[in-house]
KOLROLO-749270 format. One line per 5 residues: their letters; for each residue x, y, z of C-alpha. Coordinates in pm, whole numbers, plus 32768, in hexadecimal, padded with zeros to 4 digits. Layout:
N
a	X/Y/Z  ...
This chain:
103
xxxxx	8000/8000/8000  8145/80D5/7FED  80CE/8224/806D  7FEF/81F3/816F  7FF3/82CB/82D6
xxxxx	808D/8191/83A8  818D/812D/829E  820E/82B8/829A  8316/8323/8380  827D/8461/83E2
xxxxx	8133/83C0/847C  8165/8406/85BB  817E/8584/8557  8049/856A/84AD  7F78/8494/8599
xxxxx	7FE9/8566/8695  7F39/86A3/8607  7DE4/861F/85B6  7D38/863D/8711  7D63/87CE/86C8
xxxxx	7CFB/87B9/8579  7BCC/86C9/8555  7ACE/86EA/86AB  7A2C/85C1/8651  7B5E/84E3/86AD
xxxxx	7B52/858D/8802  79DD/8525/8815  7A13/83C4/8799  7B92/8391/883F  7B54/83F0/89A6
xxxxx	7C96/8463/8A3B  7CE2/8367/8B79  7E07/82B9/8BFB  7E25/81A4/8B18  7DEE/8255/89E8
xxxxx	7F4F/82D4/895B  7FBF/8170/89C6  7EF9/80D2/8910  7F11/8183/87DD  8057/816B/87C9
xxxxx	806B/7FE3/87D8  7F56/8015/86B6  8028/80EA/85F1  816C/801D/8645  8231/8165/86BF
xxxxx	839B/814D/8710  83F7/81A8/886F  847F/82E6/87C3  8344/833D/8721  8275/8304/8872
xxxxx	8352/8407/8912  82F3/8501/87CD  8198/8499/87F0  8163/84C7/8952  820F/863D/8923
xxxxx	8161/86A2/880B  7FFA/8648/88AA  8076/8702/89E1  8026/8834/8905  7EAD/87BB/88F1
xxxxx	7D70/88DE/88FC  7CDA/87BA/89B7  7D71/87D0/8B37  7D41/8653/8BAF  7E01/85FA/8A3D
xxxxx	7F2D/86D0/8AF2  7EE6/8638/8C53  7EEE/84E7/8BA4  8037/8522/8AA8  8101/8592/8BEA
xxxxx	80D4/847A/8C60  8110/8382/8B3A  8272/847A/8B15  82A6/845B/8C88  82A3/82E2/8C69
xxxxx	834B/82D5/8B04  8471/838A/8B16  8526/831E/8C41  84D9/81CB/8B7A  85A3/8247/8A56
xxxxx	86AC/82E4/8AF7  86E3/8186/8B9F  86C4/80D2/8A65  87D0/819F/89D8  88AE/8184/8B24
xxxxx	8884/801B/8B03  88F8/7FFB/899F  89EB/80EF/89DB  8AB4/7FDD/8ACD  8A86/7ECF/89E1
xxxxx	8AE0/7F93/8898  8C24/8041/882A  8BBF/81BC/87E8  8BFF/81CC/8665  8AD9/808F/866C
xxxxx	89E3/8168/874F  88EC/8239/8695  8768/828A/86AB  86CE/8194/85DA  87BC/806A/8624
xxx	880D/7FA7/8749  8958/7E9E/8769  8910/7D50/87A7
């Protein structure tokens, strides 16, 4: 399906913008908890991308969408950085980058 939303690298960016642009989402996807989790196991985000994600929705109109992404960055992020700590012993720094991890 070559150019479809999931399959383009800039998703998150765009998913991340349509609660402001398109009230109806924010009528049909109530903002809770397990929301942003969720959609980002449906959407098969990297941890990278959740971080974006999270950030991005922390800019919402809608308040408990920023209550909500706080949280998801709160949780994400020290997740990350630990990720790329953890790598970091294991790897040699020329194999470290964003999108890769040594095994």
């Amino acid at each position: 399906m070559g150019n479809s939303l999931l399959e383009n690298e800039s998703a998150p960016f765009q998913v991340a913008f349509i609660p402001n642009q398109h009230d109806f989402l924010l009528q049909t996807l109530k903002p809770s908890p397990q929301l942003l989790p969720h959609v980002s196991k449906v959407i098969k985000l990297t941890p990278v991308q959740e971080v974006v994600f999270g950030l991005a929705l922390t800019h919402s109109s809608n308040l408990d969408t920023q209550n909500f992404a706080f949280q998801f960055v709160k949780q994400k992020l020290p997740e990350l950085i630990r990720s790329y700590i953890d790598i970091g012993e294991h790897c040699d720094l020329h194999d470290r980058s964003l999108y890769s991890s040594c095994e």
